[in-house]
CHARMM internal coordinates of N, CA and C (Angstrom, degrees):
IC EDIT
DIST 1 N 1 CA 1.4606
DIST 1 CA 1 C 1.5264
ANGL 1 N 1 CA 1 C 110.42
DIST 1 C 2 N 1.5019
ANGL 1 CA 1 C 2 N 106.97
DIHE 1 N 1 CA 1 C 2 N -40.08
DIST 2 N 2 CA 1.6859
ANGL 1 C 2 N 2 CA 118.63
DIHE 1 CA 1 C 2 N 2 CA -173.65
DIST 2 CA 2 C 2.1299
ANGL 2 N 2 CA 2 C 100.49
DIHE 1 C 2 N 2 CA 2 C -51.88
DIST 2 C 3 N 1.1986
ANGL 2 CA 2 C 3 N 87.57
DIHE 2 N 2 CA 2 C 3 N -35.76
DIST 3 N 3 CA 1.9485
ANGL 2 C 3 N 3 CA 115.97
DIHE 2 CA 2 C 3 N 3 CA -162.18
DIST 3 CA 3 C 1.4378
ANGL 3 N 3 CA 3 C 87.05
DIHE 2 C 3 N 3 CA 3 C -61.53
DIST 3 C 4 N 1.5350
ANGL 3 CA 3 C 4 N 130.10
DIHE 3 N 3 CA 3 C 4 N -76.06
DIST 4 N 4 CA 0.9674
ANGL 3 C 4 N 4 CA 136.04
DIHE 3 CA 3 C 4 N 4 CA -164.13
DIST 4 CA 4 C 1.4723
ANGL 4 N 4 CA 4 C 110.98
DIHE 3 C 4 N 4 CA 4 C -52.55
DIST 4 C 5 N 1.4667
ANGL 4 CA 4 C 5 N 116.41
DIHE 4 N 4 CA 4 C 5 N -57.53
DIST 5 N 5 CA 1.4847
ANGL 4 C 5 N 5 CA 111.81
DIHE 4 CA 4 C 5 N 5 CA -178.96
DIST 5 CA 5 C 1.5914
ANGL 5 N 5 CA 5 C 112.43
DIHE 4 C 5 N 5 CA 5 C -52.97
DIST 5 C 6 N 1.4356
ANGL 5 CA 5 C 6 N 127.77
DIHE 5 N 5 CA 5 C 6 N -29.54
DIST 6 N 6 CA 1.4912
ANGL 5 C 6 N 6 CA 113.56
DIHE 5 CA 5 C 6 N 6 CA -169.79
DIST 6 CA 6 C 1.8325
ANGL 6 N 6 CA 6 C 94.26
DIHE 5 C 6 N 6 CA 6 C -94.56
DIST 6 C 7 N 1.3590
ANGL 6 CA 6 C 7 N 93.31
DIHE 6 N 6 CA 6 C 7 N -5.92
DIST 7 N 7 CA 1.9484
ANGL 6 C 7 N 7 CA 61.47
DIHE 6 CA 6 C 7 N 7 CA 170.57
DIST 7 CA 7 C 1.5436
ANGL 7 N 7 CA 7 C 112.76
DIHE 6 C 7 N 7 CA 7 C -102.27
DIST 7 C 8 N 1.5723
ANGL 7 CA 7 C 8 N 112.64
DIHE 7 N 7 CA 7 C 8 N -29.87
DIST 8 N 8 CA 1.5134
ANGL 7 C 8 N 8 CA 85.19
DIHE 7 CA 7 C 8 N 8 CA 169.73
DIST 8 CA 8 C 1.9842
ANGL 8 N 8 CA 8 C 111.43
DIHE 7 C 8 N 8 CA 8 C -66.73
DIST 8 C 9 N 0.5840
ANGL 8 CA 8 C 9 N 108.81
DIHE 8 N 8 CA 8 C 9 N -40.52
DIST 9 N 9 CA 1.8701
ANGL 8 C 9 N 9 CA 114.97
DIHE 8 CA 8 C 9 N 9 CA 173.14
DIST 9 CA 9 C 1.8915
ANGL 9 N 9 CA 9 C 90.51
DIHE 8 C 9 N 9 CA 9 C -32.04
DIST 9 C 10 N 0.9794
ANGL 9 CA 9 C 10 N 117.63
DIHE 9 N 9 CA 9 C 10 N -34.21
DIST 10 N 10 CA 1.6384
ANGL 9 C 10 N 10 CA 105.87
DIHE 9 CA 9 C 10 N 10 CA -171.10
DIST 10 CA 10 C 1.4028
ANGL 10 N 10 CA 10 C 103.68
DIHE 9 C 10 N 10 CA 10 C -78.40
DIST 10 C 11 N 1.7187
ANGL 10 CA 10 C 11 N 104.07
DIHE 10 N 10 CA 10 C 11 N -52.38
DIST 11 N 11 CA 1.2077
ANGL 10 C 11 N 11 CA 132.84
DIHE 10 CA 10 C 11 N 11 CA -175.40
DIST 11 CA 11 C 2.0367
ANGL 11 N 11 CA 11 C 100.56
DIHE 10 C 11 N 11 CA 11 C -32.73
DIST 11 C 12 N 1.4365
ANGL 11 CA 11 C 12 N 90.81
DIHE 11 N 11 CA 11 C 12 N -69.97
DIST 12 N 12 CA 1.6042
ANGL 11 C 12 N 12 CA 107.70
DIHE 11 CA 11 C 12 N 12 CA -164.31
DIST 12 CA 12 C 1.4112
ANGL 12 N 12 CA 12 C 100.56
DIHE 11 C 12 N 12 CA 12 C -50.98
DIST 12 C 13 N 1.3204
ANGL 12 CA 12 C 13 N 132.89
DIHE 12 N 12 CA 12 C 13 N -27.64
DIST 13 N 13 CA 1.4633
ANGL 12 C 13 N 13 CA 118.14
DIHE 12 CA 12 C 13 N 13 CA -164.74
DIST 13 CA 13 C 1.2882
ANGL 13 N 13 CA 13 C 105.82
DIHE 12 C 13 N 13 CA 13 C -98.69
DIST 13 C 14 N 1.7361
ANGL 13 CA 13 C 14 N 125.40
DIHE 13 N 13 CA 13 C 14 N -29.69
DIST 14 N 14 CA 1.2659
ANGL 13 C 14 N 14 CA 113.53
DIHE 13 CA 13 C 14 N 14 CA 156.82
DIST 14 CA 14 C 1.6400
ANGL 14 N 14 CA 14 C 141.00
DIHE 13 C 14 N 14 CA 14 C -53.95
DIST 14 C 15 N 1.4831
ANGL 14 CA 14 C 15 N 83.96
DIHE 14 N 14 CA 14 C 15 N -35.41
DIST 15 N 15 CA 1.6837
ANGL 14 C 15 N 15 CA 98.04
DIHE 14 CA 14 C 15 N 15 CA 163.53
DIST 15 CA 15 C 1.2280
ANGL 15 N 15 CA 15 C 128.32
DIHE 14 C 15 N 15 CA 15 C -95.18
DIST 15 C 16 N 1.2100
ANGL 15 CA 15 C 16 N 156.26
DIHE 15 N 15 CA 15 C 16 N 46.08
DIST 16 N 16 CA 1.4657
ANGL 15 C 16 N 16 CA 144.36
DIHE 15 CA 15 C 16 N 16 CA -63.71
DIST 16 CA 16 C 1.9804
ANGL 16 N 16 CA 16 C 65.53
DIHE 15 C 16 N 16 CA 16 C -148.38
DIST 16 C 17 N 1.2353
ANGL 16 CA 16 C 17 N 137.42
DIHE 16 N 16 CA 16 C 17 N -101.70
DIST 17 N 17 CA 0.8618
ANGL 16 C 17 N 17 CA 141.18
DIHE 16 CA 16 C 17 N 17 CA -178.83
DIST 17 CA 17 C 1.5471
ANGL 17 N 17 CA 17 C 137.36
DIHE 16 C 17 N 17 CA 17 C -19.30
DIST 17 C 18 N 1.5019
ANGL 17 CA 17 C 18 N 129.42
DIHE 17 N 17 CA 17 C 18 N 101.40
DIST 18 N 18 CA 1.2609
ANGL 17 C 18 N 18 CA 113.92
DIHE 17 CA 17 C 18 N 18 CA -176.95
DIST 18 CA 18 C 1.4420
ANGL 18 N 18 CA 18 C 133.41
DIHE 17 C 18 N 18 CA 18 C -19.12
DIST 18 C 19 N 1.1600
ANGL 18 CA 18 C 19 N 125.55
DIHE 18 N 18 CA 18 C 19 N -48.70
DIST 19 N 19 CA 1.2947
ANGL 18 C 19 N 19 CA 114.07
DIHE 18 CA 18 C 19 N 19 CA -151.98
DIST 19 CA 19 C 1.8069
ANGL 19 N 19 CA 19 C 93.66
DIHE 18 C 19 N 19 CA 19 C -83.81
DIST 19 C 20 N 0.9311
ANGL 19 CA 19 C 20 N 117.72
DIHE 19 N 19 CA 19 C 20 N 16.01
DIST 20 N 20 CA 1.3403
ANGL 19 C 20 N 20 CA 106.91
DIHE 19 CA 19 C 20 N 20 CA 172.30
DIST 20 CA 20 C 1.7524
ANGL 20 N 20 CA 20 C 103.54
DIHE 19 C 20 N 20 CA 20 C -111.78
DIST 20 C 21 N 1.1038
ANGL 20 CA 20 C 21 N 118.19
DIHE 20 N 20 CA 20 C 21 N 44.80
DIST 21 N 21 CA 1.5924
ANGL 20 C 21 N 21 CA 119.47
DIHE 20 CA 20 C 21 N 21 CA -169.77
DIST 21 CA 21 C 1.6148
ANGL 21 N 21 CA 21 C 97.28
DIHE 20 C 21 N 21 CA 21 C -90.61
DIST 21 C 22 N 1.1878
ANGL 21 CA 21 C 22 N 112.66
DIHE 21 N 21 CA 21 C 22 N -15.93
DIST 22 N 22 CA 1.9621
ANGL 21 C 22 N 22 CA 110.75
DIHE 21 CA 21 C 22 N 22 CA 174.07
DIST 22 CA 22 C 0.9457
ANGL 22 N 22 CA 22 C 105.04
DIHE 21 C 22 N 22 CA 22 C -109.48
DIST 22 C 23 N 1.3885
ANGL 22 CA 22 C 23 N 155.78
DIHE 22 N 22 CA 22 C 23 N -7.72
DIST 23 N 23 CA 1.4212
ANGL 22 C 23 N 23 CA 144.98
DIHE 22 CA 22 C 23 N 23 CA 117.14
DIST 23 CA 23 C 1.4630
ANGL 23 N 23 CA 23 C 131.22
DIHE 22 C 23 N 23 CA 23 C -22.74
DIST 23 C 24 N 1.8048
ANGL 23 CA 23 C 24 N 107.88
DIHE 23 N 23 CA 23 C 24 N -43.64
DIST 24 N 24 CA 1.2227
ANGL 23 C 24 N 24 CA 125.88
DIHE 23 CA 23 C 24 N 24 CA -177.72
DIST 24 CA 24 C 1.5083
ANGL 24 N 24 CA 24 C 106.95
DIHE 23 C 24 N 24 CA 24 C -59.51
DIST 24 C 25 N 1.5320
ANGL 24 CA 24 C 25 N 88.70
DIHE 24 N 24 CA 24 C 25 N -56.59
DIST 25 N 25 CA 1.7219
ANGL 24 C 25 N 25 CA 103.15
DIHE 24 CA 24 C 25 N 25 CA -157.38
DIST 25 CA 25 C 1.3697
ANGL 25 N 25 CA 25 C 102.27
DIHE 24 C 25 N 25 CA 25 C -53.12
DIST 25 C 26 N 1.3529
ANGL 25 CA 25 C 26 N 114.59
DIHE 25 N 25 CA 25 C 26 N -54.84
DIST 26 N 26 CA 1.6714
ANGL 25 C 26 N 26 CA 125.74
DIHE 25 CA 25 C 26 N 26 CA -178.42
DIST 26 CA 26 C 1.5999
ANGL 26 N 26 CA 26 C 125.27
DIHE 25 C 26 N 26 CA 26 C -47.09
DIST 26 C 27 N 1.6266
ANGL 26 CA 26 C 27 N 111.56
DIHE 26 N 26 CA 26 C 27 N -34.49
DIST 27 N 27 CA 1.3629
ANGL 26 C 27 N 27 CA 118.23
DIHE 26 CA 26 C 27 N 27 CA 162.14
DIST 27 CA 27 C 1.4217
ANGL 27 N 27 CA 27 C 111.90
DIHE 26 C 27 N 27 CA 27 C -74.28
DIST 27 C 28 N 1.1598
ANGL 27 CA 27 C 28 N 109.26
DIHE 27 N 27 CA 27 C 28 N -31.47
DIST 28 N 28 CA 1.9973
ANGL 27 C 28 N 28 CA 102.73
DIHE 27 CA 27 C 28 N 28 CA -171.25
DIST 28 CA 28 C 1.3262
ANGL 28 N 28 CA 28 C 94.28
DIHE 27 C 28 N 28 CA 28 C -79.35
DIST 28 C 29 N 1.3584
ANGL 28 CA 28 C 29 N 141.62
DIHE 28 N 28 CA 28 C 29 N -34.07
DIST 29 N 29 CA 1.3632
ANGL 28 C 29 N 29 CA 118.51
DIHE 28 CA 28 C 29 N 29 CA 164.06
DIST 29 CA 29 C 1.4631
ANGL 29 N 29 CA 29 C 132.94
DIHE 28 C 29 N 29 CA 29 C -79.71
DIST 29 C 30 N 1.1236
ANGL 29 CA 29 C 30 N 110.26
DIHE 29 N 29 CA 29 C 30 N 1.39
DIST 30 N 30 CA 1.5206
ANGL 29 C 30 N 30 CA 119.59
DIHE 29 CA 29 C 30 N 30 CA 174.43
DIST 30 CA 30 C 1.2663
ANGL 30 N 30 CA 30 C 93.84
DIHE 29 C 30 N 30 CA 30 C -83.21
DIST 30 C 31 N 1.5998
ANGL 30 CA 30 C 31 N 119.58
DIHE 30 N 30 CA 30 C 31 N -58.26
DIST 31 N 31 CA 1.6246
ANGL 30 C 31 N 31 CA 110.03
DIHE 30 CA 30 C 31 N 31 CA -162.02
DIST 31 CA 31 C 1.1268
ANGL 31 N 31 CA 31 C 102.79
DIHE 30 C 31 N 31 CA 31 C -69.71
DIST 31 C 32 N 1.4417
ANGL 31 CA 31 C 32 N 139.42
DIHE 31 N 31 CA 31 C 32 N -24.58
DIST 32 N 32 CA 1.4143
ANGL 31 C 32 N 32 CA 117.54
DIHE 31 CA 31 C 32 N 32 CA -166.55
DIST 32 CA 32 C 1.3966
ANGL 32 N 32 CA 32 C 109.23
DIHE 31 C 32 N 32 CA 32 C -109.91
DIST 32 C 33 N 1.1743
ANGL 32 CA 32 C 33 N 123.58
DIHE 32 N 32 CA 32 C 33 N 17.82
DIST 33 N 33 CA 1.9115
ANGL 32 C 33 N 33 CA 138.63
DIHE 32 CA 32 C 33 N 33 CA 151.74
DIST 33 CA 33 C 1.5283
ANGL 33 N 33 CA 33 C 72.36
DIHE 32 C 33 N 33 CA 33 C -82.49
DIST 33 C 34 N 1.0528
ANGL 33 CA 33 C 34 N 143.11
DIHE 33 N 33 CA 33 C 34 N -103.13
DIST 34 N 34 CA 1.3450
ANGL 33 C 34 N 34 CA 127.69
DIHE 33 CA 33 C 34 N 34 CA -127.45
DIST 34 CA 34 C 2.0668
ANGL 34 N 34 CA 34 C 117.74
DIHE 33 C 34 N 34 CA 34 C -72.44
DIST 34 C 35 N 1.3060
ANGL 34 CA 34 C 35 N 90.26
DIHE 34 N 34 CA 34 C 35 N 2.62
DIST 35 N 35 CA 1.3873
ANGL 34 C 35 N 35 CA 110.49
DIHE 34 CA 34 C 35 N 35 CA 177.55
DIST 35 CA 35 C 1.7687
ANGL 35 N 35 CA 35 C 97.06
DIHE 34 C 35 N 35 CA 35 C -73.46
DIST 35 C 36 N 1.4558
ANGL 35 CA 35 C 36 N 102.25
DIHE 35 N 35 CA 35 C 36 N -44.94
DIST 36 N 36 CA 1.0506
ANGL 35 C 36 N 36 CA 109.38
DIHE 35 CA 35 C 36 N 36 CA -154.83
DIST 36 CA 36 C 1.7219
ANGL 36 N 36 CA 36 C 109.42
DIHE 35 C 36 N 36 CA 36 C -84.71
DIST 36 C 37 N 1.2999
ANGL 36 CA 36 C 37 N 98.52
DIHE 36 N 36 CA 36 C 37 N -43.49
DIST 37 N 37 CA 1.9304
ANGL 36 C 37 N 37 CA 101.57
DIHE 36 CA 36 C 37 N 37 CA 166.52
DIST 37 CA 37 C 1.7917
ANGL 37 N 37 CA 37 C 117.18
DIHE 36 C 37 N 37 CA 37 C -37.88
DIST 37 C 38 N 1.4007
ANGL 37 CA 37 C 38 N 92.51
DIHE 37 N 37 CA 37 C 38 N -34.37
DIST 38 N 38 CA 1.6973
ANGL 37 C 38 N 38 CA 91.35
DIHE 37 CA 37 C 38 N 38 CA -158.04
DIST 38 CA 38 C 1.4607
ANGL 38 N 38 CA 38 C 109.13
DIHE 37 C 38 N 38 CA 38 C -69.84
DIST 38 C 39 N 1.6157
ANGL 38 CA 38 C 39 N 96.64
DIHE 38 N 38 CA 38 C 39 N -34.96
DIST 39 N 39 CA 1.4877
ANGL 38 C 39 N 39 CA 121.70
DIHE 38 CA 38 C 39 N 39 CA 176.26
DIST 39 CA 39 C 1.5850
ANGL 39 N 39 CA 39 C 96.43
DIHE 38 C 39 N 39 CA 39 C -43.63
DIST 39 C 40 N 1.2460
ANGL 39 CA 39 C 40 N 97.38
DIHE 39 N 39 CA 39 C 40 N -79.36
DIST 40 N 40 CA 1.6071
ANGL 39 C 40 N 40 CA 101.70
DIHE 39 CA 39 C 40 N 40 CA -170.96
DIST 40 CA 40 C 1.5389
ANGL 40 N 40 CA 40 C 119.54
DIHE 39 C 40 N 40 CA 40 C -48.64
DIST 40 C 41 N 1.4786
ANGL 40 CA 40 C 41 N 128.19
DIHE 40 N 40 CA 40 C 41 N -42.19
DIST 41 N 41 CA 1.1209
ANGL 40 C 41 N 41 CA 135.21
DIHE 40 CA 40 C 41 N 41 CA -169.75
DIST 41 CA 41 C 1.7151
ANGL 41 N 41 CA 41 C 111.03
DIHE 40 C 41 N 41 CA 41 C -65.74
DIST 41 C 42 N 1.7158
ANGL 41 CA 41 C 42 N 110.06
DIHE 41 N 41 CA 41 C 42 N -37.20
DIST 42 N 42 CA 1.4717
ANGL 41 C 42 N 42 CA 121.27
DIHE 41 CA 41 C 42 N 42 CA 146.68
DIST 42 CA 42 C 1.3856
ANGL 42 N 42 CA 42 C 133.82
DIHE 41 C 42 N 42 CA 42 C -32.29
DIST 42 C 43 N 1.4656
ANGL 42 CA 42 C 43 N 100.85
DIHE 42 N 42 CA 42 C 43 N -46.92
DIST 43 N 43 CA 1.5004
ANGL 42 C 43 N 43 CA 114.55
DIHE 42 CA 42 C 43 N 43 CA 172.02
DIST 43 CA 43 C 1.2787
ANGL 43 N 43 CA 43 C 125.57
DIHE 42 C 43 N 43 CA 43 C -69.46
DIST 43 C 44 N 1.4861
ANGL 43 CA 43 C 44 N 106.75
DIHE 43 N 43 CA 43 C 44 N -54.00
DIST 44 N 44 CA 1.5778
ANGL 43 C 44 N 44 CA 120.66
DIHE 43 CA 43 C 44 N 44 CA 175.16
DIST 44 CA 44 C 1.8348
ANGL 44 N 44 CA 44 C 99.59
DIHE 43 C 44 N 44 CA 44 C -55.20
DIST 44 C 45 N 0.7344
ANGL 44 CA 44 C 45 N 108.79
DIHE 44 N 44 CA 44 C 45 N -85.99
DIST 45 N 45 CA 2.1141
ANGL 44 C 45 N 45 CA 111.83
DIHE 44 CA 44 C 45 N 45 CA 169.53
DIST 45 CA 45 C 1.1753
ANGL 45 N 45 CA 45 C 108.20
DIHE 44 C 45 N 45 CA 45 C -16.74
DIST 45 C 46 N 1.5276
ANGL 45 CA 45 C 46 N 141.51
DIHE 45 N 45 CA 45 C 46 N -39.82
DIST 46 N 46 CA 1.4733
ANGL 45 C 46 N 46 CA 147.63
DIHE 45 CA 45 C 46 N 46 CA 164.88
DIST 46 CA 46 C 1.5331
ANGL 46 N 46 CA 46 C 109.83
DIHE 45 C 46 N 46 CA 46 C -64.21
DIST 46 C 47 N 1.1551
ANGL 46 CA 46 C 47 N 112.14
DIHE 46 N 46 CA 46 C 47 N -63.50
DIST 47 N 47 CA 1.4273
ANGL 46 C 47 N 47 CA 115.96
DIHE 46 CA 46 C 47 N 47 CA 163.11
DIST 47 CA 47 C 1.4541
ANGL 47 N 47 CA 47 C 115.78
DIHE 46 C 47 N 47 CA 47 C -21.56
DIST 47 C 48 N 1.5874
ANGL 47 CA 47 C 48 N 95.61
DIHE 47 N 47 CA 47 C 48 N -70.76
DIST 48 N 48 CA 1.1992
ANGL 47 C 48 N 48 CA 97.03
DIHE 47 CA 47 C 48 N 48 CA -163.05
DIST 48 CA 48 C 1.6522
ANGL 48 N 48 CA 48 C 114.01
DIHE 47 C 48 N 48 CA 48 C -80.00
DIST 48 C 49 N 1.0980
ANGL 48 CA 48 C 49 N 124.27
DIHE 48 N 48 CA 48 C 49 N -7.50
DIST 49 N 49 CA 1.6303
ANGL 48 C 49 N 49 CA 114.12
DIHE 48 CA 48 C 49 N 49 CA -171.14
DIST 49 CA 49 C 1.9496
ANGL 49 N 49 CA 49 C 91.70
DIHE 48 C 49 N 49 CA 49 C -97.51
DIST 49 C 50 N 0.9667
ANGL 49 CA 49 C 50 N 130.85
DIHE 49 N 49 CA 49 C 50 N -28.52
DIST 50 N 50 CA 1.2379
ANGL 49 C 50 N 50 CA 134.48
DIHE 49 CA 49 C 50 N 50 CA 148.81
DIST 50 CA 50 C 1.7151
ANGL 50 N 50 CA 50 C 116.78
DIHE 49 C 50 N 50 CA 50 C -22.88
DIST 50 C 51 N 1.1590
ANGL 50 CA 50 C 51 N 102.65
DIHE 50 N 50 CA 50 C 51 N -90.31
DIST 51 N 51 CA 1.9749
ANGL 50 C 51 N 51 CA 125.73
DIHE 50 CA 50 C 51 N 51 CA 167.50
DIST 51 CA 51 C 1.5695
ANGL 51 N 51 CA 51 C 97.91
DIHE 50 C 51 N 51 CA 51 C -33.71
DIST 51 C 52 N 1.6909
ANGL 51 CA 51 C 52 N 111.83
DIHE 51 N 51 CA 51 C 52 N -38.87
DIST 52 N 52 CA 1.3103
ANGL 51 C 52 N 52 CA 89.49
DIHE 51 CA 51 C 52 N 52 CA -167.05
DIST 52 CA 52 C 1.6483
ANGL 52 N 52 CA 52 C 107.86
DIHE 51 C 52 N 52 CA 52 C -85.72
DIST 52 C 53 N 1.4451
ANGL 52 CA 52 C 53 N 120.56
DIHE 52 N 52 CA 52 C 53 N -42.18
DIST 53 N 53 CA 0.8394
ANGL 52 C 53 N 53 CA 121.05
DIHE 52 CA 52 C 53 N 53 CA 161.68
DIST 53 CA 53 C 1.7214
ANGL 53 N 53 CA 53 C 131.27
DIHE 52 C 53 N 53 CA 53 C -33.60
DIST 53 C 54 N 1.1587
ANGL 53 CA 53 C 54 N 138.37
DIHE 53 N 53 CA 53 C 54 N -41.98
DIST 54 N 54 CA 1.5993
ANGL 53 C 54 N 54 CA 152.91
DIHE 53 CA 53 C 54 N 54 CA 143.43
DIST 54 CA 54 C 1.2116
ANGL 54 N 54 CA 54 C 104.74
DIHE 53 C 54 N 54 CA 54 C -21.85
DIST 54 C 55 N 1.5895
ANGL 54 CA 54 C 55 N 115.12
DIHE 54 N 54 CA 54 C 55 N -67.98
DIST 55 N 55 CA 1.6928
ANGL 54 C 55 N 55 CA 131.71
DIHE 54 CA 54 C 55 N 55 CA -159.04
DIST 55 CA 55 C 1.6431
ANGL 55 N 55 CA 55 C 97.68
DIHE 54 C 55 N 55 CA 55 C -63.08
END
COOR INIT
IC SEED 1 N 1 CA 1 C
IC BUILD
């Protein structure tokens, strides 16, 4: 949640001006899909050096 607030917080000051409010929206969901991959891709890599570690 902390993640999300500082990136639109980045978001808002780059886009500082209304008429860019559908510009905004479209980057805050790009960055935070990709906020969110890394998360996961972290996990899977834990997973897996784990499993390997066991074997």
């Amino acid at each position: 949640m902390k993640r999300k607030k500082a990136i639109k917080h980045r978001i808002e000051q780059k886009t500082a001006d209304r008429k860019n409010a559908r510009a905004r929206k479209r980057l805050e969901f790009r960055l935070i899909a990709k906020g969110q991959r890394s998360i996961l891709r972290a996990q899977i890599h834990k997973a897996v050096t784990e499993a390997k570690a066991k074997a």
